[in-house]
N, C-alpha and C positions, 0 to 999 in steps of 0.2 A: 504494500500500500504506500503511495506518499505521500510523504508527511504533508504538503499541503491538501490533501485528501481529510486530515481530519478535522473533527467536528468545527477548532477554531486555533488560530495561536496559542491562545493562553491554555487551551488546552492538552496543548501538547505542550505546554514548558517543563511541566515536572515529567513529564513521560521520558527525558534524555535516564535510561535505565529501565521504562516499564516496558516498552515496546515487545510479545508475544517473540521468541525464538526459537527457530528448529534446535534440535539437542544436534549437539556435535557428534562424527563419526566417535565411537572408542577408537584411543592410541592406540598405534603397534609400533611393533621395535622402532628404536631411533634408527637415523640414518649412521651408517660408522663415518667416522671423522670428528666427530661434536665431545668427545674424550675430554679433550683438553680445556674446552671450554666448561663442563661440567664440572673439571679440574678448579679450575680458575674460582669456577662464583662459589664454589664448595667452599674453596679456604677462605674465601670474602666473608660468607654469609656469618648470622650472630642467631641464634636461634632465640625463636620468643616462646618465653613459659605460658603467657595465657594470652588471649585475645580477651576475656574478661574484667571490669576495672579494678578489680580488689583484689587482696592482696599485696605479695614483696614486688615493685614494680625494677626494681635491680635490674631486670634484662632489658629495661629501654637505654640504659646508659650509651650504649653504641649508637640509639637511635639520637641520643643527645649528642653526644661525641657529631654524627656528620651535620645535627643543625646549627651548632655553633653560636655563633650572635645573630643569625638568622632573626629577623624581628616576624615576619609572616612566614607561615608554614604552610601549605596547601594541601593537606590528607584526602587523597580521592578515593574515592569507591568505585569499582570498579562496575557494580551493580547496584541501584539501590533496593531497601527491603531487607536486606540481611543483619540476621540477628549478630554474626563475629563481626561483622563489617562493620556495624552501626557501633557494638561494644568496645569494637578497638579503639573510635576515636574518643567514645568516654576513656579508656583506660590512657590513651596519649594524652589528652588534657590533663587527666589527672598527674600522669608525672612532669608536665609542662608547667603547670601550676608549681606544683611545689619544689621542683628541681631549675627551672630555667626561665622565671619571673616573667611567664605567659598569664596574659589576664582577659583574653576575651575569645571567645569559644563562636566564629561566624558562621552561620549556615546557611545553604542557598533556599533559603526561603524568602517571603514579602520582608520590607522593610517594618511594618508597621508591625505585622507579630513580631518581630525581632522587640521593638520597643514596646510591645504587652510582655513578654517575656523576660525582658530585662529588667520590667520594673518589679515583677516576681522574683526575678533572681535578684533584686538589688534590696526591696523592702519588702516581698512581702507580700504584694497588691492583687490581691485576685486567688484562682483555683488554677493551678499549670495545666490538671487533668481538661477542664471547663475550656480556658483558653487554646488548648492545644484542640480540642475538638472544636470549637468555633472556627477558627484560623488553617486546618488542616484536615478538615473534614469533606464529607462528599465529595472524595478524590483528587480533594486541591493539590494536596500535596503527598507524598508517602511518607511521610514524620510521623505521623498518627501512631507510633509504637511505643510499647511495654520502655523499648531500648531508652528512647526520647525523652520518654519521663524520669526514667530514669536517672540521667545526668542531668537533666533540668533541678529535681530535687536534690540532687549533691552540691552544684550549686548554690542553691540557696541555703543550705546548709555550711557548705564551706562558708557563705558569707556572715552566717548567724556566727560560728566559732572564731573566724578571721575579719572583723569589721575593719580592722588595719589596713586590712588589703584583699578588698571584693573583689570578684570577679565578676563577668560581664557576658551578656547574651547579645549577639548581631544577628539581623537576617539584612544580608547582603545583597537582595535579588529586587526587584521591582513589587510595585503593590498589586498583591495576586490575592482574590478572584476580585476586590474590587479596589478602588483608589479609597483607603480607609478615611472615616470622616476624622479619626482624630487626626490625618496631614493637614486638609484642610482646615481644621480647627485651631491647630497650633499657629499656621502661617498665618490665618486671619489674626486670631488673639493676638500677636507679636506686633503685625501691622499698629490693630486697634489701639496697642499701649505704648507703640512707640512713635510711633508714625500717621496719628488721630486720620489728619487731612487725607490719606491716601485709601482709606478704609472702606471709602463706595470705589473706588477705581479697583482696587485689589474685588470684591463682588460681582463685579462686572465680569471679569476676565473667569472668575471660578464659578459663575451661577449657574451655565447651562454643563460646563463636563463634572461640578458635583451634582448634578441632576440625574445625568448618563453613568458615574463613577463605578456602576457593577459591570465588569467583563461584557456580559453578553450583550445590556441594554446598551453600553459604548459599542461593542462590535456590528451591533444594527443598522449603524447610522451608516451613510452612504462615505466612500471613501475621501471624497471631497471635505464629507461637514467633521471627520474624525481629524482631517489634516489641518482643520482652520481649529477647532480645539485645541490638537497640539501646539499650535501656537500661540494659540492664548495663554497656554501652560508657561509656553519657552521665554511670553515677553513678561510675566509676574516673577519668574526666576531672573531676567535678565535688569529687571525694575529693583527687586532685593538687592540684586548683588553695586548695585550703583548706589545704594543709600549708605548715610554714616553709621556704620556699627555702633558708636555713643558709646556709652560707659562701660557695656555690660554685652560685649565682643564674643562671646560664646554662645548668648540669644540670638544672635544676629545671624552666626554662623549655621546652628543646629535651623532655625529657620531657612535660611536659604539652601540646606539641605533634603530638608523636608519641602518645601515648594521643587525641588531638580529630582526626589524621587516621583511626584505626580507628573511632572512633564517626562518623564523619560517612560512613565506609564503610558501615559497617552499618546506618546513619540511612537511607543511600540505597537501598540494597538491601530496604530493607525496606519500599519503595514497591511497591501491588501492579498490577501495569501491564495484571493485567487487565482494569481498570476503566481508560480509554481517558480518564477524568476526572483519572488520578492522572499521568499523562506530564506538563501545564506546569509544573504543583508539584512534580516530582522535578526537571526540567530550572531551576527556577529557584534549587530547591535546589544543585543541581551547579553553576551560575553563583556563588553566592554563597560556595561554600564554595572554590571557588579563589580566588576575592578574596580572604577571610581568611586562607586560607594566605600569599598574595603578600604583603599587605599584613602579617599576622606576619613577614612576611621581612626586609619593608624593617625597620620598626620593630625586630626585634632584631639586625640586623646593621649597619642604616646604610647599605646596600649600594644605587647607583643600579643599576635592573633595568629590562632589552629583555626584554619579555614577549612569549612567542610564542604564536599562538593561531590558531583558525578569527576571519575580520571576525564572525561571528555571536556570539561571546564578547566579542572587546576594544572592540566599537563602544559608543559611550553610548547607545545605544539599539537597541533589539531590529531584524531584519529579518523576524522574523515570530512575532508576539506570541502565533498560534496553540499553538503549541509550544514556544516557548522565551520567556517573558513578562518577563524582566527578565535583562538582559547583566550577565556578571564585570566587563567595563567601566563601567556605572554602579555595580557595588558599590563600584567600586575611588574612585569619584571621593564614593562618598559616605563613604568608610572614610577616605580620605587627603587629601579636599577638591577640588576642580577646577583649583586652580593645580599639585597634585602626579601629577598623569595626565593623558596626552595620549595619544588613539588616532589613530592611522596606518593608516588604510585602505587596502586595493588591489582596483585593479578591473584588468580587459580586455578585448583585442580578439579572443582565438582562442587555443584553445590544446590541451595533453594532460595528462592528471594519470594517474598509478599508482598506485593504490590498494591494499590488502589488504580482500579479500571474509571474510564471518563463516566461510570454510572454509579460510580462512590464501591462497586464491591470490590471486594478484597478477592484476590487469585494468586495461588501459588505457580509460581515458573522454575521447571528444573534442569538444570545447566549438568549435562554429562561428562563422562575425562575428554582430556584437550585432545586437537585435534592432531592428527601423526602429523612432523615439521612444524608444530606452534610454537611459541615462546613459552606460554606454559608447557606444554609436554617436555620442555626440555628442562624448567626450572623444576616440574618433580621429579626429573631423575636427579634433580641436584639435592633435593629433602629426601630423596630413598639415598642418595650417597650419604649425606651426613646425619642421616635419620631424625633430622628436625622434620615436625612437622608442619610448621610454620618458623620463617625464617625473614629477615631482611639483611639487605645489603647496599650498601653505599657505590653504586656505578659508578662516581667518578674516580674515586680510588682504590675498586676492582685492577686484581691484575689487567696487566696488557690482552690478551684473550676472552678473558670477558668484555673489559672495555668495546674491543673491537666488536666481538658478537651484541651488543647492546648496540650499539651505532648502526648495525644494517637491519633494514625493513625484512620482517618474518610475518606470517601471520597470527594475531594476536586479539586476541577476545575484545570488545568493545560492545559489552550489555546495555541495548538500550535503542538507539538508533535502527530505522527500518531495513532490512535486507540482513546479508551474509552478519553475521556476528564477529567474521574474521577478518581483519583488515590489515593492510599492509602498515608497520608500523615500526618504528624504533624505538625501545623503552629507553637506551639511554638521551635520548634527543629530547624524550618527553618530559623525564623524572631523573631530577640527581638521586635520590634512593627511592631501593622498590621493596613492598611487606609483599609478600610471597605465603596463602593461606594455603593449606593441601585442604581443606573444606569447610565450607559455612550452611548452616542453616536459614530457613526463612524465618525473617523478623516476628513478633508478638503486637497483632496490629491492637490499640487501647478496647476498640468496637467491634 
């Protein structure tokens, strides 16, 4: 099917992961020659004790050793829906927290759940169980898990015990299923207190797309009247950012941030996806406009951030240029430089993912052994060599052999996107380190 075939954009945004896929052939022998290469990542690799958060976290040390002073960290999933997938990056926050003064946990979700969920993780404010189901329900998102809650509540817990030094919840993505009234509320309120006189002109510009503000009732409208919104959006962002910030510079800023996530909503929406031309240029758009969000994060907070994502987002390079032409991960390295982002890839050997369908139900999808010649098939015979079951390794300072095998295009899993699941790919091109699961489970959806 393609992807412009479905129901709508915003509909397919969280889908980079759910998209229905044939099971792979089972592996047969490797090809002889690939010895040395299995050589290679064997003596690299660091074997991980749990993909669970609790417990001795002692075996991430190497994963700290290749992040360094790394300020953003980019943990992709290689599918979403899985229960080791989703655990593991509870369990990397948690030793990012308390080993390597990481303080904000971003995930590719709306921007405005990010800040209902923050203000739970910060004071307190709301039910996470309540909010996560408002925000992530009826298929919006695949968050909706046991897993989700889970680290949301540790959280707020760390912060109950540590008020010294809270931690932080981001949703780094656009405002999905609809342009939340508290953006609009905020950026008006700010106007009204600071800026009295401008307070019907700012009305004008937002009256009729917070009218439109739910997905579907905006995607209605003719591609003409969706393009002249967006720009009512673009000139109240471009109106903010020309006023004097006054005394109280942080208002000013988180405002004019909140106004560039509505217009970048309605920017995207107003992509017309009937034309099957317009899908890489909305998707490269969506890639870049979570960078900026992220990358506003670090830069007005200061805050080191575990960025959560599909690998087809946080990798520095795309897995399939067809459709998705430029990754959040190269904007991020070209917004913050390449010493300030590191992508963390994950691949596997088999597994289950739970997913929410565009009609809110939940379905399990089962991923068979890799395919004979894949990059997985060959990294389990690197966990049958060293009898890790799960394993990571640092590609850029893998021996020479591996380096090189990591550099040329194999076929390589990418869960989620329509067609072949295998695609020509180089992990080390994508990811300076790769976590390598031999199996995960399907997630624990809350509903």
């Amino acid at each position: 099917m393609s992807p412009v075939s479905r129901r709508s954009l915003l509909a397919a945004l969280p889908a980079l992961g759910l998209a229905a896929t044939a099971r792979p052939a089972q592996a047969r022998t490797a090809p002889t020659g690939d010895e040395p290469v299995v050589a290679a990542l064997a003596r690299a690799s660091r074997p991980l004790r749990s993909t669970e958060p609790s417990g001795d976290l002692g075996d991430l040390r190497p994963l700290g050793a290749a992040i360094g002073d790394v300020p953003v960290v980019g943990l992709g999933e290689v599918a979403h829906g899985a229960h080791e997938l989703f655990t593991l990056k509870h369990r990397v926050f948690r030793y990012l927290v308390e080993k390597k003064g990481f303080t904000t946990f971003a995930l590719e979700a709306g921007w405005g759940a990010g800040l209902r969920i923050d203000a739970y993780v910060r004071h307190g404010t709301g039910d996470p169980r309540a909010i996560m189901e408002e925000e992530f329900g009826n298929g919006a998102w695949p968050w909706l898990v046991q897993e989700y809650l889970a680290l949301i509540t540790w959280m707020r817990e760390h912060n109950v015990r540590h008020p010294e030094s809270p931690v932080r919840f981001m949703g780094n993505d656009l405002a999905y299923p609809r342009i939340d009234d508290m953006l609009f509320e905020r950026v008006l309120g700010y106007v009204g207190r600071r800026h009295p006189a401008l307070r019907a002109r700012f009305d004008g510009l937002y009256g009729e797309l917070w009218t439109h503000a739910a997905e579907a009732d905006f995607s209605a409208l003719p591609p003409a009247e969706r393009r002249r919104l967006a720009g009512l959006a673009r000139r109240a962002v471009s109106t903010l950012e020309g006023l004097r910030p006054g005394p109280d510079r942080a208002a000013h800023d988180w405002a004019v941030q909140h106004a560039r996530v509505i217009e970048q909503t309605a920017t995207l929406l107003s992509f017309d996806l009937k034309d099957s031309a317009s899908w890489p240029e909305a998707m490269r758009y969506r890639d870049e406009l979570m960078a900026r969000n992220t990358a506003w994060w670090y830069r007005h907070t200061g805050h080191k951030i575990l960025l959560s994502g599909h690998n087809g987002h946080t990798a520095y390079e795309t897995y399939d240029p067809t459709h998705y032409p430029v990754t959040q991960g190269a904007y991020l390295r070209e917004l913050l430089g390449e010493d300030h982002y590191l992508s963390v890839g994950t691949t596997f050997g088999r597994g289950a993912a739970t997913v929410p369908g565009d009609d809110g139900k939940w379905r399990t999808e089962e991923f068979g052994a890799p395919r004979a010649g894949s990059s997985e098939e060959l990294l389990e015979r690197v966990g049958h060599e060293t009898r890790y079951r799960d394993f990571l390794v640092d590609l850029r300072t893998a021996p020479p052999a591996a380096r090189d095998w990591s550099y040329r295009a194999r076929p390589t899993r990418d869960i989620g996107p329509p067609g072949d699941p295998y695609r020509p790919f180089a992990l080390g091109k994508g990811h300076g380190v790769l976590i390598h699961l031999h199996a995960f489970r399907a997630a624990r959806p809350l509903s």
